[in-house]
N, C-alpha and C positions, 0 to 999 in steps of 0.2 A: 686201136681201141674204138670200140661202137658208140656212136652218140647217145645209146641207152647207158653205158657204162660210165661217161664223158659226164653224164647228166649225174647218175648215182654218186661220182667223185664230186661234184660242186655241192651237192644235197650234205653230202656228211659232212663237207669242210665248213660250210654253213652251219649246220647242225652243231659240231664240236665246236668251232667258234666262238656262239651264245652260252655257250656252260661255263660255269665260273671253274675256278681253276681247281675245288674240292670236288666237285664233280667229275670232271676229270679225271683225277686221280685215284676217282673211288671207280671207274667204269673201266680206265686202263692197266695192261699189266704190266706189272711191277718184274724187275730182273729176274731170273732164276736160275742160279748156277748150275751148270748138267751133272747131272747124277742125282742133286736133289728132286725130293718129290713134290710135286705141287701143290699149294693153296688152294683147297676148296672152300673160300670164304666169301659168303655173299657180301654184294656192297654195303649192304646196310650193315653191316657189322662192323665195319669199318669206322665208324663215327662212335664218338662217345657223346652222347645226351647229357647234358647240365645246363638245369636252369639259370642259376647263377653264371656261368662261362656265357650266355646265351645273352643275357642283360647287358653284360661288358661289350658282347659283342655288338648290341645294335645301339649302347655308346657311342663306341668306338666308329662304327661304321655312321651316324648322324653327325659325330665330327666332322668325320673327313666330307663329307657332303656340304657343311654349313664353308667350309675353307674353297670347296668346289665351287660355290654359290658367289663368298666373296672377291674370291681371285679376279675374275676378270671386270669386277666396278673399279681396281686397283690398277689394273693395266692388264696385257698377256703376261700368265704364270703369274700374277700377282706382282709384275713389278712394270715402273715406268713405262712407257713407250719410249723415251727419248732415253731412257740407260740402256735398253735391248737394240735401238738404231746403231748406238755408240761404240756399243758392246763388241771388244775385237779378243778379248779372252773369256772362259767362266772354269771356274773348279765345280767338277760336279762331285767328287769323292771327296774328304777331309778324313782323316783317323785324327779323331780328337780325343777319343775316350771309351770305354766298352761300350756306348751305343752305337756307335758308329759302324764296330766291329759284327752287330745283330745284323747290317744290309748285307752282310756275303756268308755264302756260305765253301766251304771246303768236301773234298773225294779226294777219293785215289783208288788203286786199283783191289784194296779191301773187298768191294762190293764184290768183286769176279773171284775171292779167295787168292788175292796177292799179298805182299809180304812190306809193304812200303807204308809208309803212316807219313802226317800231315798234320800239323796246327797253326792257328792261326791267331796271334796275340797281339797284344800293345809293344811297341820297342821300350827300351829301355827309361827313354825319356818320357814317356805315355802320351807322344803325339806322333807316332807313327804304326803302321800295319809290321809285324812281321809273322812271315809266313815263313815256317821251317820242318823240317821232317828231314827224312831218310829213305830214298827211291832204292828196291830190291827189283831188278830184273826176273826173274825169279819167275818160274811160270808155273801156275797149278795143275796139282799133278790130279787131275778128272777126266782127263783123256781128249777133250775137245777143245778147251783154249787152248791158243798159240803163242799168244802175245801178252804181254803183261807189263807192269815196272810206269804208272804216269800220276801223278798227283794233280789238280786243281785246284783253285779259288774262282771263283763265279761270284759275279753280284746278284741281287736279289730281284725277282721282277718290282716293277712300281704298280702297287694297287690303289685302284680308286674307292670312290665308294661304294657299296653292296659287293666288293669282290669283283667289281669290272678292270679290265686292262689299262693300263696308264704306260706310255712311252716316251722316253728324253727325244726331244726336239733340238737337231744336232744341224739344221738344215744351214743357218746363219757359219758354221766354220765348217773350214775344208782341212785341218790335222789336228790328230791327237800329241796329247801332251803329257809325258809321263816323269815323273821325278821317282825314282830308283835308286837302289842300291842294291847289288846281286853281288853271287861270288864267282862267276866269269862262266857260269853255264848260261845255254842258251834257252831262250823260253817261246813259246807261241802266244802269242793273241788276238781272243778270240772276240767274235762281235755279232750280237744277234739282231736283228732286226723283224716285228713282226710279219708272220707272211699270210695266205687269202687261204692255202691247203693244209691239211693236216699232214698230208704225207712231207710237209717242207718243216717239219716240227723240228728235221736236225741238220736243216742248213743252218752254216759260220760264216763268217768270214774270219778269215786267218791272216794274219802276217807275224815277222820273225820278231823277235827284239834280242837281242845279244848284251849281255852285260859285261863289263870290264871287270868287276873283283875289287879288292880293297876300299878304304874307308872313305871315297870319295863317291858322292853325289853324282849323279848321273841323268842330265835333261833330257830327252828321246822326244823327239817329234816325228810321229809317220802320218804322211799324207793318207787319206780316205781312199781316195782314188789308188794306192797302193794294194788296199787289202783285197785277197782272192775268194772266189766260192768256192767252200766244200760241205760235205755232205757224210757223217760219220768216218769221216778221218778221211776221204778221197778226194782229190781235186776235180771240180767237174769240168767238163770239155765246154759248155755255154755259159761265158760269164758275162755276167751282170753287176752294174755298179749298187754300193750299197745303198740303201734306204735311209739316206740322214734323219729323215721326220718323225722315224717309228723304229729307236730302238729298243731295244729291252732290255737287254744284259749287257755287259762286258768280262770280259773273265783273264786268265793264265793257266797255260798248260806248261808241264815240266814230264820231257817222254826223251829224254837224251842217251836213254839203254847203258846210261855210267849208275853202278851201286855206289852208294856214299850217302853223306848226310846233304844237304842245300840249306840255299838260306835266301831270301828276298823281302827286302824292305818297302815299302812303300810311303812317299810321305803323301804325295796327290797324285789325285787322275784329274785331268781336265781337258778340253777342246779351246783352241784357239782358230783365229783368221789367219793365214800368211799370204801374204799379199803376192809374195814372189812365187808364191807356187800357184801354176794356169793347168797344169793338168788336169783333164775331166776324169779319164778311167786307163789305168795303166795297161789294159789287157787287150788284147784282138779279141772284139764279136764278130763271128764268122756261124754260115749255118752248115753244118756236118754233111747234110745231101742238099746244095744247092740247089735252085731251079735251074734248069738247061733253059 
């Protein structure tokens, strides 16, 4: 690649960047399943104008700016200094109540014309996530997809004020922490972290979790340093540790090509410190064409 070209890829990742995340959205395009015909819709049409929605929003948006303002006369993130020195666990998820349930959202493979569905509720007791559906392998018959049959849950990104980016600050622990309850299918998890290019918009990090089944609780701790880089479902040859400072999401994938119903509960997600684990990055960095 020519440093004219090197130049033009830094310009646009700059460029997309600084767009808020409507912007975005209004400029990129959206799936289109083959055979269907395409959306000739300009961006602008895409937005619905209301004054009223418009008030709420620059509400809404002067809040969060005034909690921006206060936060750090209160400590980093608005709390102590001497609790965040101390600090050797934190719960960053809680399912307490359908608000809770508004930070994530739910897919599957609907979007591409699959056959599987997903939901995502309160348990029974109304303090915990369960996420249940029914995975259809099942491949659409359009003549170009191959693959089919996966469901998700994603959390949702953290927005600041005016619609700028906000990321968990993960740097203080080195594993995650999951409390579970599954029916003995295996699941992936995934973990994003902000990147500098646009074209890195579908790097993960991935690792496995496996659940046991029946009505017992289940603690899971996987080290950071565990998790791999991939890039729309392939594992890349150069890996890199994750970025604790700047994550964004976290999610679950379920792609185990078994038809049936599932089920996965959730009661937290959170990060702790473990003191006994010294591993930096579980992977060989190595460069593909060495120097001679």
């Amino acid at each position: 690649m020519t440093s004219l070209a090197l130049h033009r890829s830094w310009l646009f990742g700059c460029l997309w960047g600084r767009l808020s995340p409507w912007a975005r959205l209004a400029l990129s395009r959206a799936y289109r399943r083959p055979g269907s015909p395409p959306e000739n819709v300009p961006p602008w049409k895409r937005f619905s104008f209301s004054l009223q929605r418009g008030v709420e929003g620059v509400r809404k948006q002067l809040g969060l700016l005034k909690e921006e303002v206060m936060e750090p006369l209160q400590g980093p993130g608005g709390r102590a200094l001497r609790e965040l020195l101390l600090e050797q666990t934190r719960v960053v998820w809680q399912f307490r109540g359908e608000d809770s349930l508004r930070q994530w959202m739910v897919s599957c493979d609907q979007e591409i014309g699959g056959r599987s569905r997903v939901d995502l509720t309160l348990g029974s007791n109304g303090k915990t996530a369960l996420l249940s559906g029914e995975l259809c392998v099942e491949v659409p018959r359009d003549g170009e997809t191959r693959y089919s049959g996966y469901c998700t849950l994603r959390s949702r990104e953290l927005q600041a004020a005016f619609e700028r980016n906000k990321h968990h600050d993960w740097s203080s622990f080195n594993t995650l922490h999951l409390c579970v309850r599954g029916d003995g299918r295996p699941w992936m998890v995934n973990i994003s972290s902000a990147m500098f290019f646009s074209h890195h918009k579908d790097d993960l990090y991935n690792y496995f979790l496996f659940t046991r089944g029946g009505p017992y609780w289940q603690h899971v701790k996987i080290p950071f340093s565990k998790f791999f880089l991939s890039s729309r479902g392939r594992v890349q040859d150069s890996q890199q540790p994750l970025w604790l400072d700047k994550i964004s999401t976290i999610g679950f994938t379920l792609g185990d090509k078994v038809d049936g119903p599932f089920q996965l509960e959730i009661d937290f997600i959170g990060v702790c410190n473990d003191r006994a684990h010294t591993e930096t990055f579980a992977y060989e960095s190595y460069k593909r064409n060495p120097e001679v």
